[in-house]
C-alpha positions in Angstrom: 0.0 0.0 0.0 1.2 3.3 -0.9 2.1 5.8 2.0 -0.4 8.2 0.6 -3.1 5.6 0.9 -2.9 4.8 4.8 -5.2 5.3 7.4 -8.8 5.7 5.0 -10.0 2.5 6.3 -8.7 -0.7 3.8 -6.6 -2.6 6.5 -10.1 -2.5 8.8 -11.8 -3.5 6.4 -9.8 -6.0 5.2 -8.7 -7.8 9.0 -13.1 -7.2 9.0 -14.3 -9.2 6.0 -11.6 -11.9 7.3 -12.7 -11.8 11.1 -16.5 -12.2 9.4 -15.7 -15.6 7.5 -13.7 -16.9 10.1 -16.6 -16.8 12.4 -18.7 -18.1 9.7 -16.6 -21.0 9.8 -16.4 -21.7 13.2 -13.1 -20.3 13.6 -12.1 -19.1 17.5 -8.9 -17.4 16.4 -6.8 -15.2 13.6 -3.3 -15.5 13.5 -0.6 -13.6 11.4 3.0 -12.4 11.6 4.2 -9.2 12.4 7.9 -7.8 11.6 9.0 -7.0 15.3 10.1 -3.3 13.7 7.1 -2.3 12.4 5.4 -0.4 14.7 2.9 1.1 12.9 1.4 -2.4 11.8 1.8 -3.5 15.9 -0.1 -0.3 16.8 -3.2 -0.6 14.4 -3.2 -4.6 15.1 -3.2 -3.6 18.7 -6.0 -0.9 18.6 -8.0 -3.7 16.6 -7.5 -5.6 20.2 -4.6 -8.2 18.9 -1.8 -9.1 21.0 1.6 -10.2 20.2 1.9 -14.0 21.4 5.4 -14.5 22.9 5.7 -18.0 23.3 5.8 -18.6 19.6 8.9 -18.1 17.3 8.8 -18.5 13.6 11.7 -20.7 12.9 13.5 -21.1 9.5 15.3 -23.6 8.1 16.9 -22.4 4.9 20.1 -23.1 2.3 22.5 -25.4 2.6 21.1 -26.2 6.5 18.0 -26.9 4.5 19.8 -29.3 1.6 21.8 -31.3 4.6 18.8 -31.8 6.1 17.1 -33.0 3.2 20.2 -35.7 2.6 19.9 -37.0 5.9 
């Protein structure tokens, strides 16, 4: 999204339409991933009333770690 295009109302509406079908579907929760830097994202999540959960860590496996692995 362009700067200029911030704050009129399209991430609400979006994390909206997706809080709608997921209790359509049964769903009790939304999850997603936030950079740990970008505040503004944290902030407008937050006044949504999401909170950061600490006990998970997204863990990545990539390159050559990733290759040896796959030869094991």
């Amino acid at each position: 999204m362009l700067p200029e295009e911030r704050g009129k109302g399209a991430g609400k509406a979006l994390m909206t339409a997706l809080a709608r079908a997921a209790v359509r579907k049964g769903c009790e929760q939304m999850e997603w991933i936030v950079l740990d830097w970008n505040a503004p994202a944290t902030k407008f999540y937050r006044g949504l009333g999401a909170h950061p959960d600490k006990t998970w860590v997204l863990t990545r496996l990539t390159g050559a770690n990733l290759r040896r692995l796959a030869r094991a």
